[in-house]
C-alpha positions as CSV (number, residue, x, y, z in Angstrom):
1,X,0.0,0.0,0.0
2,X,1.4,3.6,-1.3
3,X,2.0,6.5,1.0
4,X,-0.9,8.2,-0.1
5,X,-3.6,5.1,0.3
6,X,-2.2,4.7,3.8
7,X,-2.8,8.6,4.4
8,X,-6.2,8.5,3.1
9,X,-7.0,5.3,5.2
10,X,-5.8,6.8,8.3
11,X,-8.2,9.7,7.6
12,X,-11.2,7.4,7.1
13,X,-10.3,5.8,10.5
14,X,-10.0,8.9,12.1
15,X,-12.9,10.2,10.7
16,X,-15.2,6.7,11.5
17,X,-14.2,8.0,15.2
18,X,-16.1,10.9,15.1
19,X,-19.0,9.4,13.2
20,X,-18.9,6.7,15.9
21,X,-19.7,9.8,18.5
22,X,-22.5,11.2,16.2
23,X,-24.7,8.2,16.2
24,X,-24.2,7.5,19.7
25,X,-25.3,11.0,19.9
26,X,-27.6,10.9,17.3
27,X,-29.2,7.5,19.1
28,X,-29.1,9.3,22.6
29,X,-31.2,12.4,21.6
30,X,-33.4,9.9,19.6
31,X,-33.9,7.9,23.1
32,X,-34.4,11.5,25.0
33,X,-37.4,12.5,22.2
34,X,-39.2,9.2,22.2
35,X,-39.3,8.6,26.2
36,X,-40.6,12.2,26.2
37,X,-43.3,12.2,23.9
38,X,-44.6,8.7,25.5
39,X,-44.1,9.9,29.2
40,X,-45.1,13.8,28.6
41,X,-42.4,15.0,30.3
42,X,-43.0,13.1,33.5
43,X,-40.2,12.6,36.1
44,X,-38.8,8.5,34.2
45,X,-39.0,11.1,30.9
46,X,-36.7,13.4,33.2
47,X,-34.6,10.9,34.7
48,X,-33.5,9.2,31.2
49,X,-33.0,13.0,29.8
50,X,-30.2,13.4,32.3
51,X,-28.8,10.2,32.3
52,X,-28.6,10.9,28.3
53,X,-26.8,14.6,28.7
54,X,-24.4,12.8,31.0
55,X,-23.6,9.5,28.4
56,X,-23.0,12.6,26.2
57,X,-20.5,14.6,27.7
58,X,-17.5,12.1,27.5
59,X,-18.5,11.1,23.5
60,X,-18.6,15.2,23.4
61,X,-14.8,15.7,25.0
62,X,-13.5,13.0,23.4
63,X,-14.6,14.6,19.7
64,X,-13.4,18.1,20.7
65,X,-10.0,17.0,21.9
66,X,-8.1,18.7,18.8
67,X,-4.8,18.4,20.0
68,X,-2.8,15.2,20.4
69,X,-1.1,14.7,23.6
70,X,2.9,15.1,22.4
71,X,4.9,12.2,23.6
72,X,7.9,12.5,25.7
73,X,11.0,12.5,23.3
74,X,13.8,10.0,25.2
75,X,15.9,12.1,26.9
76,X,19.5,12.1,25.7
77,X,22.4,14.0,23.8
78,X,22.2,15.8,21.2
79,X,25.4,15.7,19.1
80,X,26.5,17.7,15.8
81,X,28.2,17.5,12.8
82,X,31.4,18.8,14.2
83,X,31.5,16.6,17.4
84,X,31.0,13.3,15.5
85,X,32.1,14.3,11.8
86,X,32.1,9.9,11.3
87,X,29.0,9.0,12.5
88,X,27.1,11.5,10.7
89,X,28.7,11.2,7.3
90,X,27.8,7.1,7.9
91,X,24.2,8.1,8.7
92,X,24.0,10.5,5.6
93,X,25.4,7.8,3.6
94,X,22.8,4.8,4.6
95,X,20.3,7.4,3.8
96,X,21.4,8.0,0.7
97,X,21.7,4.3,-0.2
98,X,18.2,4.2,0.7
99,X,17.3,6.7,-0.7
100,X,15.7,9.6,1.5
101,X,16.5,12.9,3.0
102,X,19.1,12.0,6.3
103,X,18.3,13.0,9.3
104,X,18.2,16.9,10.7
105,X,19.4,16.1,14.4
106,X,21.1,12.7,16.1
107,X,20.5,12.4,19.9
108,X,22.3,9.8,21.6
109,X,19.9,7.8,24.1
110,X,20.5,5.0,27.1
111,X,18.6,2.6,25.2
112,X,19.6,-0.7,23.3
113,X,17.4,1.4,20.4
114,X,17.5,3.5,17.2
115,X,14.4,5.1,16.6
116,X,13.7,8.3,13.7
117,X,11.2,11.1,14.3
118,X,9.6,13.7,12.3
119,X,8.0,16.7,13.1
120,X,5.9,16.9,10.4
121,X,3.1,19.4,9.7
122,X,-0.9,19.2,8.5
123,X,-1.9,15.6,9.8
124,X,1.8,14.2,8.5
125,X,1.0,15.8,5.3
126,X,4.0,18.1,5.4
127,X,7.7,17.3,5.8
128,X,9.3,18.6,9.1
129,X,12.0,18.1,11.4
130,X,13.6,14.6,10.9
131,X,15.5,12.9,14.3
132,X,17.3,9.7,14.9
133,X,17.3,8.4,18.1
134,X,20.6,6.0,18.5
135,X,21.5,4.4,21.7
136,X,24.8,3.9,23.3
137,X,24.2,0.8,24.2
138,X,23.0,-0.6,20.8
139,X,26.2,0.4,19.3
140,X,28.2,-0.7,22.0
141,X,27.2,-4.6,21.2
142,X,27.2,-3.9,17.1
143,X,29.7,-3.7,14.9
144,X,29.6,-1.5,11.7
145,X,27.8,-3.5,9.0
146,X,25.6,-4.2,11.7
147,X,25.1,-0.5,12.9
148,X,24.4,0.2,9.1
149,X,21.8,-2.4,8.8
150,X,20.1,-1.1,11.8
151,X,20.1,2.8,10.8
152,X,18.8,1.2,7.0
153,X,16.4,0.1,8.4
154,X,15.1,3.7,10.4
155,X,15.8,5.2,7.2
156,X,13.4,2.8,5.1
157,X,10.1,4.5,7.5
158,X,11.6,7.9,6.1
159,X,11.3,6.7,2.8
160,X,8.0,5.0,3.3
161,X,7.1,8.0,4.7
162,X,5.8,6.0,7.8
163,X,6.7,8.7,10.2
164,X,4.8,11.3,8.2
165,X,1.6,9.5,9.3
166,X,2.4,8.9,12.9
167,X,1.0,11.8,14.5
168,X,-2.1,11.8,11.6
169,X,-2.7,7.3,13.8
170,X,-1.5,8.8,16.8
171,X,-4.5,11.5,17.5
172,X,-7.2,8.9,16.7
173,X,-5.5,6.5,19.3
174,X,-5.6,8.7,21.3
175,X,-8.6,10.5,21.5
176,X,-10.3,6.6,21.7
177,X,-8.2,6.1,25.0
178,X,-9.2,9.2,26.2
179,X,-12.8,8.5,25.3
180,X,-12.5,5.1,27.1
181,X,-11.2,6.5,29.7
182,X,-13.6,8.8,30.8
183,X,-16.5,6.7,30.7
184,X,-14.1,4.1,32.8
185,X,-13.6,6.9,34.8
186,X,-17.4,7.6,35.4
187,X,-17.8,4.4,36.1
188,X,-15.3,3.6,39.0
189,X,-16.8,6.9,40.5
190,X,-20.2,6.1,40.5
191,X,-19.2,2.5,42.2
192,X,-16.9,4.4,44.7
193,X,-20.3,6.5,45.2
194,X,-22.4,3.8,46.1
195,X,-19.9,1.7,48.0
196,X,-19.4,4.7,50.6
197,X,-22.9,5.0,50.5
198,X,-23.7,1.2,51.7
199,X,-20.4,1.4,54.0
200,X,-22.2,4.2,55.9
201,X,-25.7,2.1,56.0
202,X,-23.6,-0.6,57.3
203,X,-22.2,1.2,60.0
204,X,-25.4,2.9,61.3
205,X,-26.7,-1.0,61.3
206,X,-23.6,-1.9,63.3
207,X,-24.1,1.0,66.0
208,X,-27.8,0.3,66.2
209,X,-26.5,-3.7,67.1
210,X,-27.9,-4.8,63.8
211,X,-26.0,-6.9,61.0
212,X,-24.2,-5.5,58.7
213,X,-25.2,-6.0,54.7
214,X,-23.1,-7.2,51.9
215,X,-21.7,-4.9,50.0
216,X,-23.0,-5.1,46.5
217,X,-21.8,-2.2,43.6
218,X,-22.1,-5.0,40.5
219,X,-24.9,-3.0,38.6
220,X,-23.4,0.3,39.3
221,X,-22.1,2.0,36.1
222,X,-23.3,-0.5,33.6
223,X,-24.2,2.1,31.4
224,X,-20.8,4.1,31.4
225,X,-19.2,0.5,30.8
226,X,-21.7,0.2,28.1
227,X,-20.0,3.1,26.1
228,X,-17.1,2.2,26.7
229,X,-17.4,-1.1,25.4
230,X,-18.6,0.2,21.9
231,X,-15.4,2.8,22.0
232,X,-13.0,-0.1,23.0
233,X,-14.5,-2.0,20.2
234,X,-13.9,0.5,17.6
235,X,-10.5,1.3,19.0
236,X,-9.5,-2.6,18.2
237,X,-10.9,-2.6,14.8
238,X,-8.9,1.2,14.7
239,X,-5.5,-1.1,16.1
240,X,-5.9,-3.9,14.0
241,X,-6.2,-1.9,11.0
242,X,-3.0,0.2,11.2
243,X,-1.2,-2.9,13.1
244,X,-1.1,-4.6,9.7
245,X,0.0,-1.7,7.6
246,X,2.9,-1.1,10.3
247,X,3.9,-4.6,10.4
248,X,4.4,-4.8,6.5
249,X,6.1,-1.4,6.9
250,X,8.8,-2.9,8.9
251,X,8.8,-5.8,6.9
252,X,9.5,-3.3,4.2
253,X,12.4,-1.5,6.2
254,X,13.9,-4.7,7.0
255,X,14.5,-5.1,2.7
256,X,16.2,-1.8,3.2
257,X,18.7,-2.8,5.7
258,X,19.7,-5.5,3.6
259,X,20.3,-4.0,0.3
260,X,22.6,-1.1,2.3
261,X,24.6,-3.4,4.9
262,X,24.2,-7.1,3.0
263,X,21.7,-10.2,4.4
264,X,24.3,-11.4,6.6
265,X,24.7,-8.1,8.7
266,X,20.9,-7.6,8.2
267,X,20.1,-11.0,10.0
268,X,22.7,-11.2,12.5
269,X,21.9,-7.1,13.5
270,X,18.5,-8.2,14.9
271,X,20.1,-11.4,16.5
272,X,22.6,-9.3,17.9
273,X,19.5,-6.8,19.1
274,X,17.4,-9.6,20.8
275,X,21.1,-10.5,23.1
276,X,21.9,-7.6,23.3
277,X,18.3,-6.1,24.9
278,X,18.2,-8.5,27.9
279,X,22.2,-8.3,28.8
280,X,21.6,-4.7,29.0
281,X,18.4,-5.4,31.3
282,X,20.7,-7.6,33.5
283,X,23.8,-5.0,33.3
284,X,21.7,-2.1,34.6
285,X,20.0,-3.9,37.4
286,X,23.2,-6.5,38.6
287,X,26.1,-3.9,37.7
288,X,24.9,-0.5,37.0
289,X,23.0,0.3,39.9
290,X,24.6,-2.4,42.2
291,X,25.9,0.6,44.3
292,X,22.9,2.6,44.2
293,X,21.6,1.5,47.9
294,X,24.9,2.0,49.6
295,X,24.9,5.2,48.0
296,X,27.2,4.8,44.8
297,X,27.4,4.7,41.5
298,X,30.7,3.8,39.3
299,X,33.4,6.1,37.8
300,X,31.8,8.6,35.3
301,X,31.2,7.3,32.2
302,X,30.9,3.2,33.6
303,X,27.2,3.8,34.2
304,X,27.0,2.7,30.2
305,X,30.4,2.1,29.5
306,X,30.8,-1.1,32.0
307,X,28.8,-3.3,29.5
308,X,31.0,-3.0,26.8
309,X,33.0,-5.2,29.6
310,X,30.2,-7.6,30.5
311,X,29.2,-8.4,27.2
312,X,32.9,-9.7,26.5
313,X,32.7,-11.9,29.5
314,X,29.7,-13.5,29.0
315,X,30.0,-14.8,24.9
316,X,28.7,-17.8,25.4
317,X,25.5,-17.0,27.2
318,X,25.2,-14.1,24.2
319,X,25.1,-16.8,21.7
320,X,22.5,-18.6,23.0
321,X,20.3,-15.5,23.4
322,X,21.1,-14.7,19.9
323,X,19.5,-18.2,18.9
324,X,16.8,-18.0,21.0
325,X,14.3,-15.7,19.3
326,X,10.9,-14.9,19.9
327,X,8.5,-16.5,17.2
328,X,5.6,-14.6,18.4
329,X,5.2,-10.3,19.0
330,X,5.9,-8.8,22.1
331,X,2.1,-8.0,22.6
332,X,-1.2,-8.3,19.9
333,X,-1.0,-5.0,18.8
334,X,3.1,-5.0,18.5
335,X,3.6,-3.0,15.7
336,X,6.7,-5.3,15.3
337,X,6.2,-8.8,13.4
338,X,7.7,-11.7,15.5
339,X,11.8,-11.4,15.7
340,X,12.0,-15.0,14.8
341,X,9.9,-14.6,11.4
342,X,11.8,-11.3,10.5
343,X,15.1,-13.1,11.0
344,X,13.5,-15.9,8.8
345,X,12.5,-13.5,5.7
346,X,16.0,-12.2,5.4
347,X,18.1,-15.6,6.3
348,X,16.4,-16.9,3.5
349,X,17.0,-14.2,0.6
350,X,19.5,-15.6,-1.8
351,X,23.2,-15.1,-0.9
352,X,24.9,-11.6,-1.7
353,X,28.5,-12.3,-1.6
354,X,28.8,-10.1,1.8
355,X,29.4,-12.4,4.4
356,X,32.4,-12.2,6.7
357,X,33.0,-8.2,5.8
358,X,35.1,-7.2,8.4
359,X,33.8,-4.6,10.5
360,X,35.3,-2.3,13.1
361,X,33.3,-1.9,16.4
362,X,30.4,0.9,15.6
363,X,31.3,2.8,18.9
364,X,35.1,3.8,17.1
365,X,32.6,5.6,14.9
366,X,32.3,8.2,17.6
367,X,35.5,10.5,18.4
368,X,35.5,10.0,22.0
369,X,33.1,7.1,23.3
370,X,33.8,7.1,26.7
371,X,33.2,11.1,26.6
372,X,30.1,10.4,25.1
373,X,28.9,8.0,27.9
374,X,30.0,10.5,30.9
375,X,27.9,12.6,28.9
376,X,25.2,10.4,28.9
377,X,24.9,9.9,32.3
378,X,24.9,14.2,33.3
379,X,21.3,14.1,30.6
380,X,19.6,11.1,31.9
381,X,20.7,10.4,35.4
382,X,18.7,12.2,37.9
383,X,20.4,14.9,40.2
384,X,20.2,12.7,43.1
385,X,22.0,9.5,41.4
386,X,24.2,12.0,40.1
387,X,25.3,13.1,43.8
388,X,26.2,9.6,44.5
389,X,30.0,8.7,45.1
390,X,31.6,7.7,42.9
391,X,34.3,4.7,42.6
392,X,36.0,2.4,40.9
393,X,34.4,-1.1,39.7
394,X,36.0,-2.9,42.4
395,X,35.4,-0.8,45.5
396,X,32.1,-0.3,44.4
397,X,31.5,-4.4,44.4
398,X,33.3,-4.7,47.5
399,X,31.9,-1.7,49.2
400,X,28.1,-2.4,48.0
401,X,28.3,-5.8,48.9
402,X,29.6,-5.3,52.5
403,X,27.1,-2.9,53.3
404,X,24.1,-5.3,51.6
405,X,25.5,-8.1,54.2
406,X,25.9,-6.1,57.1
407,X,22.4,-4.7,56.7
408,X,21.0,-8.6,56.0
409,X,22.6,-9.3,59.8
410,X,20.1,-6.9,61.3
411,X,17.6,-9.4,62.4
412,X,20.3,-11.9,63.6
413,X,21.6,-8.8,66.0
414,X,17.5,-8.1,67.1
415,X,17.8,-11.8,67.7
416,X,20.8,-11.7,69.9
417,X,19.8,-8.8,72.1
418,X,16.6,-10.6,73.1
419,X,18.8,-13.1,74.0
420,X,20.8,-10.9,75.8
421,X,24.4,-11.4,74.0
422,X,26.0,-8.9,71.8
423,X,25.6,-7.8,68.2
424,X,28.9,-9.6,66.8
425,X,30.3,-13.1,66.1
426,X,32.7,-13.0,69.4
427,X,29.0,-12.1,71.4
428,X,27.6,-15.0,69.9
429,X,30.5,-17.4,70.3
430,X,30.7,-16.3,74.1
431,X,27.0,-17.1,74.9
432,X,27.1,-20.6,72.7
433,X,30.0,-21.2,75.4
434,X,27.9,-20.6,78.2
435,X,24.6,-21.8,77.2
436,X,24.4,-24.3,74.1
437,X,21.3,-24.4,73.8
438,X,21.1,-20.9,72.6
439,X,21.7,-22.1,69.3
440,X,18.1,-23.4,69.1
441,X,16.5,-21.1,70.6
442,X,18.0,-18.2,68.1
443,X,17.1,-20.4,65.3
444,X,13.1,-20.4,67.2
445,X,13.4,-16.8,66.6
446,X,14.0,-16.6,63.0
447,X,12.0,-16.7,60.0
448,X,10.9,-20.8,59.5
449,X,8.9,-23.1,57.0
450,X,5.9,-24.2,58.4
451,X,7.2,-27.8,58.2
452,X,10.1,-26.2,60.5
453,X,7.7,-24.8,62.3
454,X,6.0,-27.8,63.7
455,X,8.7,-30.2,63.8
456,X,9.5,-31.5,67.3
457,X,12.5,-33.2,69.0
458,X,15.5,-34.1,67.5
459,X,14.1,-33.2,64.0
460,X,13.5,-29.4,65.1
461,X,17.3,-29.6,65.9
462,X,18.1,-30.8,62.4
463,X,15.6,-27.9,61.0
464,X,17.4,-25.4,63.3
465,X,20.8,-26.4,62.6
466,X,21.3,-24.8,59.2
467,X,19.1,-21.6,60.3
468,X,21.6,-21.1,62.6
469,X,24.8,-22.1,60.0
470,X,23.5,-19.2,57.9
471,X,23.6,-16.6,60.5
472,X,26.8,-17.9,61.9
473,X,27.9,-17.5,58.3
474,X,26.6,-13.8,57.6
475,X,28.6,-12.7,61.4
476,X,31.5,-13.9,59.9
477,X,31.2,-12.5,56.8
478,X,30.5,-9.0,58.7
479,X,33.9,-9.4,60.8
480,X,36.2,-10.8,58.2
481,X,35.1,-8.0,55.9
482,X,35.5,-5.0,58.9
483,X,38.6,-6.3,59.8
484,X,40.0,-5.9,55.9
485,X,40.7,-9.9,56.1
486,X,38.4,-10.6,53.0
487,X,37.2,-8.9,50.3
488,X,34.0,-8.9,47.9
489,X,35.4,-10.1,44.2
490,X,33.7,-8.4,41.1
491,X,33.3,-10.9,38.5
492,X,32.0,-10.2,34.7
493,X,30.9,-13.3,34.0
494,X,29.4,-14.4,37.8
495,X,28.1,-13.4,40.7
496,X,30.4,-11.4,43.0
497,X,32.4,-13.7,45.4
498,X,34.1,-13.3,48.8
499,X,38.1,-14.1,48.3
500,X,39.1,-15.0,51.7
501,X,42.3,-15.0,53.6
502,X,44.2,-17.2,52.3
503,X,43.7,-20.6,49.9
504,X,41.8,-23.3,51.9
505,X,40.2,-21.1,54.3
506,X,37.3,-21.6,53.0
507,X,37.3,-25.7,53.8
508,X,38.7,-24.7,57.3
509,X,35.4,-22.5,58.0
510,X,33.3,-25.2,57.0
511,X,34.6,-27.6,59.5
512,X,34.8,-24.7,62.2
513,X,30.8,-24.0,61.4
514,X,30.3,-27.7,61.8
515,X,32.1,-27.8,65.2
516,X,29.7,-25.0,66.4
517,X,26.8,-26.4,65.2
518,X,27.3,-30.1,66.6
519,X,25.9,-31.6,69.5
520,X,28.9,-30.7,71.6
521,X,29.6,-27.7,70.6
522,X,33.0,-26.3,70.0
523,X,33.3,-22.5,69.5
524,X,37.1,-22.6,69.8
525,X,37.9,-23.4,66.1
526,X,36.0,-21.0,64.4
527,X,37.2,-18.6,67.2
528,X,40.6,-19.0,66.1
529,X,40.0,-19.1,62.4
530,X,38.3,-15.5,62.7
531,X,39.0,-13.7,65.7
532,X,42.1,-14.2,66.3
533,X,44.5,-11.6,65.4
């Protein structure tokens, strides 16, 4: 379907949104006149009159609403000609392979994403302001070829003119979830209404020593609902029929980012995408903001820059996402056909001769990567992660994870003063001396399974045992970490570990927890091993 066939069908589904409202209109006022002229005016005729005006006032704000709420542009850096002379003369140049007008601006985002915009004028009628929308973190896992394939592909909606018509889709969207929304909106008040109303009935029942009745709102704004059913209805039909046109748009763009960067690049650019979007999910949330609750963040520029470091640890768990592809959308109304058929379309398109082009690493295309993540972080941090400390990858593992352990010994140290011993490992060790059967009760005062819970005997001993292992452990995590004897390990490809003392340590603390933990207990080990100078 042309340009101007989708233009003219996303008129005609703009416009069957406002016919929608005038013969729901039209059918109110019809209602109104006939219940009038049967009841003369009498109070039902009255009654139906004003529960007409008020069906009619959302159908009325939802046809007025002219304007189309802007979305929020992703914050990020802008970046000209003369800061990155490379990458703009490569984005000029896939857009002249494909064969539209490049870009006007480039903003550099925190997303693994490369989006283009247009400003454009008169429903999407008229040209305007053209932006791409490129993500660090996209081009920190690409290479070139595969960057090019990517930004071929943005530049194919340009020449499809598929972001001309965005805002023309997005107003009737828009004004059909604000439609729906009112009459939802109606509809929860006129049931919060009513509930309050049989809550206060209740009460007065309750003071005058009478039972209270069930509270029962299930027919309250059934009309409202009603409406809104019809909208939602429409606004499906409205999804459907531009989800299908988008879909064979990017379909369309995908041809494009093969004829500019070859299949090869093409195919393995949106394999490379789906690995790439969750290790950045995992890097944000295990790496990123590991800190963030001990109040740090790493060394400017590593809030985007440390994945370039994760993804090189962790190839092999890449390649297995990059097989792994999704073979249905991310939601129905996806505007994106499934990854896995996408991949499909190009893998099978006949051989071009450009396989194994080398490629450099698309983030050499800027002049200064790492300056371009510090800047990063200074447009889309907030001031108060921003004000965080910050340190090196190391401390900040170490640091973070010290803090995270010393907090998780809190309710082993509420535990201990209601036994009356104190807050640390020595404390602990000194009362276990004294009173052995301390150990048990502690573990009583922990968090249990309910099969814990009800155990009895020797078989609540063997439940209680590794309770009280694992806050032995965390105490001597806490002391070996305060006393600088061990240190938390950052690891790219794992979890963080402790590196103890010395090599076998480890199997020497085992044994000591054992000793403590055995009928005939033995602190005097694990005293040694820990406390002693």
């Amino acid at each position: 379907m042309g340009a101007s066939l989708r233009a003219l069908r996303a008129l005609v589904l703009l416009a069957g949104f406002y016919l929608l409202g005038v013969i729901l209109l039209a059918a109110l006022a019809g209602a109104d006149y006939a219940i009038v002229a049967w009841d003369h005016g009498g109070p039902l005729a009255v009654k139906i009159v004003i529960v007409s005006v008020v069906l009619a006032v959302p159908i009325v704000r939802g046809m007025f609403m002219l304007r189309t709420p802007k979305g929020e542009a992703p914050a990020g850096v802008p970046v000209t000609e003369a800061q990155e002379p490379l990458l703009w003369q490569t984005v000029r140049d896939v857009a002249r392979q494909v064969g539209t007008r490049a870009p006007d601006e480039i903003v550099l985002i925190d997303e693994v994403n490369a989006a283009v915009g247009e400003d454009a004028k008169l429903l999407g009628l008229r040209a305007g302001t053209r932006r791409l929308y490129l993500g660090l973190p996209l081009m920190t896992g690409l290479d070139e070829m595969q960057l090019r394939a990517v930004l071929a592909h943005e530049m194919g909606h340009y020449a499809n003119l598929d972001t001309r018509l965005t805002p023309l889709i997005a107003r009737g969207r828009a004004q059909l979830i604000r439609t729906i929304g009112h009459f939802h909106d109606r509809a929860d008040r006129k049931v919060a209404k009513e509930r309050a109303k049989q809550e206060k009935k209740s009460e007065q029942r309750i003071a005058k020593g009478r039972k209270a009745q069930e509270i029962d709102t299930s027919g309250q704004g059934a009309t409202y609902r009603a409406m809104a059913k019809i909208y939602t209805a429409y606004g499906n039909f409205y999804l459907r029929a531009t989800l299908s046109s988008a879909r064979r748009q990017e379909l369309a763009a995908d041809l494009a980012s093969v004829r500019v960067a070859g299949r090869d690049a093409a195919a393995s650019a949106l394999r490379e995408l789906n690995a790439l979007d969750s290790a950045h999910g995992f890097y944000m949330g295990s790496y990123a903001t590991l800190g963030v609750g001990a109040g740090l963040l790493p060394r400017p520029g590593q809030v985007f820059g440390g994945l370039r470091s994760l993804l090189d640890a962790r190839s092999h768990e890449l390649e297995e996402l990059r097989r792994e592809l999704s073979t249905e959308p991310a939601s129905p109304y996806d505007s994106h056909p499934a990854l896995a058929e996408r991949v499909a379309r190009i893998e099978a398109l006949p051989d071009d001769g450009r396989a194994g082009e080398a490629a450099r690493p698309a983030l050499e295309l800027l002049t200064d990567a790492d300056g371009a993540m510090a800047a990063l972080e200074q447009a889309v941090l907030t001031p108060q992660a921003l004000a965080l400390k910050r340190v090196d990858w190391e401390d900040l593992v170490h640091e973070s994870m010290t803090r995270y352990v010393d907090r998780g010994t809190a309710d082993v140290r509420e535990v201990l003063a209601a036994e009356g011993a104190g807050p640390d490992l020595g404390a602990l060790l000194a009362a276990i001396d004294a009173d052995p059967a301390v150990r048990w009760r502690i573990a009583d005062r922990l968090p249990k399974s309910d099969q814990a819970a009800a155990a009895t005997g020797r078989a609540a001993r063997e439940f209680a045992r590794p309770v009280v292992r694992r806050a032995l452990n965390q105490l001597v995590t806490t002391e070996l970490t305060a006393r600088g004897a061990a240190r938390w390990q950052l690891s790219w490809s794992d979890s963080a570990t402790l590196r103890y003392p010395a090599d076998g340590f480890e199997d020497q603390l085992d044994l000591a927890l054992d000793a403590a933990l055995a009928d005939q207990a033995d602190t005097e080990s694990l005293r040694k091993l820990v406390l002693a100078p």
